[in-house]
C-alpha positions as CSV (number, residue, x, y, z in Angstrom):
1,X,-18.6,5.3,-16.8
2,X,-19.1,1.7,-15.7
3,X,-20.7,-1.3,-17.6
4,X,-22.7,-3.6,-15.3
5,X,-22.6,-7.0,-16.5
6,X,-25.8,-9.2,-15.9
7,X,-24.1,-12.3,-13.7
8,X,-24.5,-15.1,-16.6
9,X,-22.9,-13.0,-19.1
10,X,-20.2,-15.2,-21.3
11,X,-16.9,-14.5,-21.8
12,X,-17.6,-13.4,-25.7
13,X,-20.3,-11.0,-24.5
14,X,-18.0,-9.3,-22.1
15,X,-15.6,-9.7,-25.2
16,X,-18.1,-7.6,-27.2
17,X,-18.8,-5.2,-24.7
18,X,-14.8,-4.4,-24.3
19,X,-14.5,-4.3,-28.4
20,X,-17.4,-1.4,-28.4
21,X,-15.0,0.2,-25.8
22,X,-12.2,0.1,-28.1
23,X,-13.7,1.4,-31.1
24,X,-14.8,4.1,-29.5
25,X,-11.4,4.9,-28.7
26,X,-11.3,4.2,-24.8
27,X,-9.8,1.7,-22.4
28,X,-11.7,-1.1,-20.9
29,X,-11.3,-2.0,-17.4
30,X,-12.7,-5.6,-15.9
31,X,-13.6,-5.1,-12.4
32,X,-14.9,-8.1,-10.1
33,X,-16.7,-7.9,-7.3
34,X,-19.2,-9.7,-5.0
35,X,-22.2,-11.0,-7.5
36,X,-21.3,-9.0,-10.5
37,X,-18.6,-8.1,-12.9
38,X,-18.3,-4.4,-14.3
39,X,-16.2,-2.8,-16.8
40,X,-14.7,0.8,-16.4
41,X,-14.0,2.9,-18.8
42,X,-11.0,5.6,-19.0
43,X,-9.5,7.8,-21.3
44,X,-12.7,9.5,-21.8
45,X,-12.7,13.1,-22.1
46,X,-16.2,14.1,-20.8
47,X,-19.3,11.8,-20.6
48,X,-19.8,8.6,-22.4
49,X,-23.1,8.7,-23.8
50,X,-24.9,4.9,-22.8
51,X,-26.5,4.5,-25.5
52,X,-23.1,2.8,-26.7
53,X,-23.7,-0.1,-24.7
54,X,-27.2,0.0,-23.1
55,X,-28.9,-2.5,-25.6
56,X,-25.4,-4.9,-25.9
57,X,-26.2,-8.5,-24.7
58,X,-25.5,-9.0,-21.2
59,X,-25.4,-5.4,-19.9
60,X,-27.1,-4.8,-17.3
61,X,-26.9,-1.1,-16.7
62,X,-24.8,1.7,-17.7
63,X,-24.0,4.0,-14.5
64,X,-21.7,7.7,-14.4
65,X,-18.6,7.6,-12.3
66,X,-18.2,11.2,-10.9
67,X,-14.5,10.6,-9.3
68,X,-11.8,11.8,-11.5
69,X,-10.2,8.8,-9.8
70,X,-11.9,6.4,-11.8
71,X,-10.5,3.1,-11.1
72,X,-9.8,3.3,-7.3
73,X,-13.0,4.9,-6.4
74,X,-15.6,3.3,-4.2
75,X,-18.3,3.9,-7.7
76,X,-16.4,1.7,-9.6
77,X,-15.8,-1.3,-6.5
78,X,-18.0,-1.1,-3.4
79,X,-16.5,-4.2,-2.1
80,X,-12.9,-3.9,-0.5
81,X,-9.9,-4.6,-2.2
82,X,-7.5,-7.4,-0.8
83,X,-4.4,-7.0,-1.7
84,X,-2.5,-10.6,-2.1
85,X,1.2,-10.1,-0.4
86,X,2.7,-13.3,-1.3
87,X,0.5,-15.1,0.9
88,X,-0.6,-12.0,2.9
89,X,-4.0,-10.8,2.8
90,X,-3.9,-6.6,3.4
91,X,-7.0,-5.7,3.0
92,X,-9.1,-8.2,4.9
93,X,-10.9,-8.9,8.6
94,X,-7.1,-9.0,10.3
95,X,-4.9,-6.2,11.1
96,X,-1.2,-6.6,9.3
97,X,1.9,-5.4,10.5
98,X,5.4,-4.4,8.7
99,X,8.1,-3.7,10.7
100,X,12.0,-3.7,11.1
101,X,14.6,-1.2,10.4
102,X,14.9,2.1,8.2
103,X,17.4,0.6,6.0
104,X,19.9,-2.5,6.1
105,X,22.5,-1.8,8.0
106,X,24.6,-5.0,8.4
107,X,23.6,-9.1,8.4
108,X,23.6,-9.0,12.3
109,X,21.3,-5.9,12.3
110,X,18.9,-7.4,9.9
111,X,18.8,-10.9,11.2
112,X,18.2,-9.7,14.8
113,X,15.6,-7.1,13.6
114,X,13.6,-9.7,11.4
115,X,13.8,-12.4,14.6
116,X,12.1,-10.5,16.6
117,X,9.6,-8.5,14.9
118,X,8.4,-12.1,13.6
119,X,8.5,-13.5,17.2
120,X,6.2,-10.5,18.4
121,X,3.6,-11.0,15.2
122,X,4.7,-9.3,12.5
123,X,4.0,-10.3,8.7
124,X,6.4,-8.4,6.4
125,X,9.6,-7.2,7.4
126,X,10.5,-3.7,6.0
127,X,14.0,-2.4,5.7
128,X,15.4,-0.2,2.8
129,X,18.4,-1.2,0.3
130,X,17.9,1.8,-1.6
131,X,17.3,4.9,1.0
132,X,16.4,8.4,-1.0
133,X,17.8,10.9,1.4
134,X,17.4,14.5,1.8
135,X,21.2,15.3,2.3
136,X,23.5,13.6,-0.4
137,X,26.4,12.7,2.4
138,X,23.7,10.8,4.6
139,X,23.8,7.1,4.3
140,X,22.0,6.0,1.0
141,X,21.9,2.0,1.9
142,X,23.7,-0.8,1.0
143,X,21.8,-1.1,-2.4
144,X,22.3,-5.3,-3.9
145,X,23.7,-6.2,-0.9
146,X,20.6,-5.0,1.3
147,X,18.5,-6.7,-0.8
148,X,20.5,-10.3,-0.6
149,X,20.2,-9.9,3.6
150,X,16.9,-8.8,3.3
151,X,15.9,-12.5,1.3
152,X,18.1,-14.0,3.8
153,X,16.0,-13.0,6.7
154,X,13.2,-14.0,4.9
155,X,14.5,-17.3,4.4
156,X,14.9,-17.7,8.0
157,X,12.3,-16.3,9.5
158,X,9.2,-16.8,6.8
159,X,8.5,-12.7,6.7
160,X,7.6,-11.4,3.6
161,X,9.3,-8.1,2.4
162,X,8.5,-4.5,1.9
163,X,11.5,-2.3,0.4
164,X,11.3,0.9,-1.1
165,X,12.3,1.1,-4.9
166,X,13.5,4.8,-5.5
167,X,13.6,4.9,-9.3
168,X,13.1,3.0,-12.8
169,X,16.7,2.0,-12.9
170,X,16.9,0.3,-9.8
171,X,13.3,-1.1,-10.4
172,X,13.9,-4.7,-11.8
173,X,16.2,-5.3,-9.3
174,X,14.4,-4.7,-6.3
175,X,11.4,-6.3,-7.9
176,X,13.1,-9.3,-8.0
177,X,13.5,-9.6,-4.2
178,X,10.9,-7.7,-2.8
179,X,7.1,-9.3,-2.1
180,X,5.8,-5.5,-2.0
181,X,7.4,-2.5,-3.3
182,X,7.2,0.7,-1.5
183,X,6.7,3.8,-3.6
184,X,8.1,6.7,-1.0
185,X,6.7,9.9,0.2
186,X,9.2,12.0,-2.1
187,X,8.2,9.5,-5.0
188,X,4.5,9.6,-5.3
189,X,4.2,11.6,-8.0
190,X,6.9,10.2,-9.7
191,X,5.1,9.2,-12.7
192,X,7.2,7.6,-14.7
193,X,8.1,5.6,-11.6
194,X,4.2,4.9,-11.2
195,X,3.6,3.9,-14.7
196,X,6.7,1.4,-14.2
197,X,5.5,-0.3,-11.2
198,X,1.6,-0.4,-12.6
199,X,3.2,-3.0,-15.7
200,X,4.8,-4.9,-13.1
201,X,1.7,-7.1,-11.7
202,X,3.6,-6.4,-8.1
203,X,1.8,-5.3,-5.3
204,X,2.6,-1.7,-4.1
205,X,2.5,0.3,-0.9
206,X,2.0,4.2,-2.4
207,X,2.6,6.5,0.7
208,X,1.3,10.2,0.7
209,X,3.3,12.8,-0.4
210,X,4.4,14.5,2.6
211,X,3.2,17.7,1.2
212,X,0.1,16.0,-0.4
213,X,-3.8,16.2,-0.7
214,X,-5.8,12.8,-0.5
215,X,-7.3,13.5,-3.8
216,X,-3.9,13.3,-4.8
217,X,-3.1,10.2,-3.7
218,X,-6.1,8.8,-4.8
219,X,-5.0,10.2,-8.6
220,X,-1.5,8.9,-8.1
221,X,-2.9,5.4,-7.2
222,X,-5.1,5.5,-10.0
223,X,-2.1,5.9,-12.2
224,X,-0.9,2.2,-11.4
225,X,-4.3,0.9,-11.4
226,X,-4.7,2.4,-15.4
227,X,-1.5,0.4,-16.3
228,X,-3.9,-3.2,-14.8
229,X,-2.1,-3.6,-11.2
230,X,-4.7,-3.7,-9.1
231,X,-2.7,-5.2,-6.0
232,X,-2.5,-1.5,-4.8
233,X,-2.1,-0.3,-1.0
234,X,-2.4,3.5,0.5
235,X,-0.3,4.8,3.4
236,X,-0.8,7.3,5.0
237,X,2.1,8.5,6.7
238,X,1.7,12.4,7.9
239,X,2.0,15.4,6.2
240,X,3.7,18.8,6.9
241,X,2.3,21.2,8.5
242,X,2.8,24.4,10.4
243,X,3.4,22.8,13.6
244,X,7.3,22.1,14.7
245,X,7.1,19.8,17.4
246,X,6.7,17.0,15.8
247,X,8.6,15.6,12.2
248,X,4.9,15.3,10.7
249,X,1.6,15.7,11.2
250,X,0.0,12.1,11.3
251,X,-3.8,12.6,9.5
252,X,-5.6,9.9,11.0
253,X,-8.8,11.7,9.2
254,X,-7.4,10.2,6.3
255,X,-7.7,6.6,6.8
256,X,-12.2,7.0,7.5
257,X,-11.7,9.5,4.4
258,X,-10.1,7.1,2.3
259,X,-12.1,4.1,3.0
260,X,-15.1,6.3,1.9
261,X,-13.6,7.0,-1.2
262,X,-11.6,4.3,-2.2
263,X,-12.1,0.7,-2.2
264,X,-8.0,-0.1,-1.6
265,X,-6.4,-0.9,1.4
266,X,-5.1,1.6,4.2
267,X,-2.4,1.3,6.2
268,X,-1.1,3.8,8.6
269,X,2.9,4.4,9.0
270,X,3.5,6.4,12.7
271,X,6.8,6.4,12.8
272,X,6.9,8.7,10.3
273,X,4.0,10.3,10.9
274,X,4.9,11.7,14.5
275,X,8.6,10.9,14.5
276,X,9.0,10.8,18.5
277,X,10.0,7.0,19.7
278,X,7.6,7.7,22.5
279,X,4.9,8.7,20.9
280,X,4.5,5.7,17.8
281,X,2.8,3.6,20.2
282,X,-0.3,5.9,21.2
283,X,-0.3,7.0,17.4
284,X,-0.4,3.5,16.2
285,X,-3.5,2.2,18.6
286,X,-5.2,5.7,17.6
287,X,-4.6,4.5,13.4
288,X,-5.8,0.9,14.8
289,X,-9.0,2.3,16.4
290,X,-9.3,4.4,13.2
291,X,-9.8,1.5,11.3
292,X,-6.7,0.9,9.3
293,X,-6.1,-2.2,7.7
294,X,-2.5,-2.5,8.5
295,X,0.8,-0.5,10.6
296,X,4.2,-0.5,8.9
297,X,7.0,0.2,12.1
298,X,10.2,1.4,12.5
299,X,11.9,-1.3,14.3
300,X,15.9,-1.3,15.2
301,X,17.8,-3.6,17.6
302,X,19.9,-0.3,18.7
303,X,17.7,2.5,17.6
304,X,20.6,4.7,19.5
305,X,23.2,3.6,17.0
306,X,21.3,3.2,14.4
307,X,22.5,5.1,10.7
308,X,18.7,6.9,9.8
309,X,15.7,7.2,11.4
310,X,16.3,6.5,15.0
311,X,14.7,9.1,16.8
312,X,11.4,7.1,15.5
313,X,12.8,3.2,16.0
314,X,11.0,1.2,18.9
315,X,13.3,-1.3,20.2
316,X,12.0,-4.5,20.2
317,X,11.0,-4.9,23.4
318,X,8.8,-1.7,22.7
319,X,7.6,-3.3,19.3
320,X,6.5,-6.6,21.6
321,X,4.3,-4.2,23.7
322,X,2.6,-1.8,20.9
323,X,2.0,-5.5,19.5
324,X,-0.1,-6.7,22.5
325,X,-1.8,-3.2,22.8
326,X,-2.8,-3.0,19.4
327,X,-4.3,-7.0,19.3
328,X,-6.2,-6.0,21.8
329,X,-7.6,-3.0,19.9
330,X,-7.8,-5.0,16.8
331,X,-10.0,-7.8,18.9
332,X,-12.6,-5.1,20.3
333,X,-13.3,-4.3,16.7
334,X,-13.4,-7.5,15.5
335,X,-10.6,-8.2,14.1
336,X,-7.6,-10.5,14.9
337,X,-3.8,-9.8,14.1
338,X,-2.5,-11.6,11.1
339,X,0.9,-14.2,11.9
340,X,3.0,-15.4,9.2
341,X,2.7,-19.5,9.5
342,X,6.5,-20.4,10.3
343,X,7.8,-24.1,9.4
């Protein structure tokens, strides 16, 4: 269910109205939004009868939420969500992009990927310390050291960064560095790991289990949003399917489906969705033109040499041109390309 609040309701109204929520045995929710402040309720089992609430001062109406994913769903917030990356609106009228390497490699690597991804437009620079891999002898990432060069290039070249955390134990420490953490494909319903980054307060990028429905997604996101972090972002980043030709199968349907469902942010990851260096570019006007809200890239200086992922890294000079492509996409919609401001 959600409370509307009438607009000039004082704070020990709305203080009321949560109490009632509590003594029934439920969990309030604030929720702003353009003109009005509601309050969602969870932990119900079945319907919440209104009558609860209905004749409280200051409630304006009582209204059913039908989404099992309560607090994410477009019934709860029709206005979208912005998500504040350390400075970085996601979220908003411009198009934001992530990009850089699979995982940090070495301080040369880094530094070079993070110069030029940031000379060609890019906001965030991405780049895993901690790399969950299929096969146990792959390379796993140079762990606190990755995450020392990845503040380093930040430093230098005023990117913010988006690192995958892997588990709870590792958690705090990537926290500490990292302006947005990425919950990974193979972690998405970890939800333990969920629960842990919903008390953190930090803004997250969840991407779809590879294997995964949107519905599920949608549930997984609202697990962070029930623990309060609301600074939540959705990637879709393809999902298996029967076909062989390519890694995934990149489900642009989802980022029109999402939107309609969910008031979050949606950014679209085609490197991983297609996995075919050649292809990211067409893939990632198509997510553009489909409305996303942001890209997150692949990007190595050497994708040839590079130690995971580089069948799907552009080089930069490729990265500068899907930049220029995609601004212009971005611009017949409406919308510009965000640029970090650089001292």
């Amino acid at each position: 269910m959600l409370i509307v609040l009438h607009p000039d309701i004082s704070r020990e109204q709305q203080g009321a109205v949560e109490a009632r929520v509590r003594e029934l045995g439920f969990t309030p929710h604030a929720i702003e939004g353009a003109g009005r402040t509601a309050i969602g309720i969870t932990g119900n089992k079945g319907p919440v009868d209104p009558g609860h609430f209905r004749e409280l001062p200051g409630v304006a109406d009582c209204i059913p939420v039908t989404a099992p994913y309560k607090l994410v769903s477009r019934e709860v917030k029709h206005e979208d969500t912005v998500v504040d990356v350390s400075g970085v609106p996601i979220g908003g009228s411009d198009l934001v992009v992530m990009a850089g390497p699979c995982a940090v490699e070495n301080e040369n690597q880094i530094l070079t990927a993070a110069r030029g991804v940031a000379a060609s437009g890019a906001s965030l620079l991405r780049g895993g310390a901690f790399k969950p891999r299929t096969s146990p002898y792959d390379f796993q990432g140079l762990k606190q050291k990755g995450l020392e060069l990845l503040e380093k290039a930040r430093s230098e070249t005023g990117l913010k960064i988006v690192t995958e955390v892997k588990d709870t134990e590792t958690l705090a420490a990537v926290a500490e560095s990292a302006d947005l953490l990425q919950i990974g494909a193979r972690n998405m319903q970890n939800f333990s790991l969920l629960e842990a980054v919903g008390d953190l307060r930090k803004p997250v990028l969840l991407k779809r289990g590879m294997s995964s429905t949107l519905k599920e997604l949608l549930m997984a996101a609202e697990y962070i949003v029930s623990r309060g972090n609301k600074q939540v972002i959705l990637c879709e980043r393809g999902i298996r399917t029967f076909e062989t030709m390519t890694r995934n199968t990149l489900d642009l349907n989802a980022v029109p489906m999402l939107k309609m469902q969910s008031h979050l942010p949606v950014v679209v990851d085609p490197s991983h969705g297609i996995g075919i260096r050649s292809a990211v570019l067409p893939m990632a006007r198509a997510a553009v033109a489909a409305g996303a809200d942001g890209l997150i890239i692949e990007v190595h200086p050497d994708p040839d040499r590079a130690l995971s992922d580089g069948m799907q890294s552009l080089n930069l000079p490729l990265f500068d041109k899907l930049m220029r492509e995609i601004e212009k996409i971005a611009a017949a919609m409406g919308r510009g390309l965000h640029r970090v401001a650089r001292s």
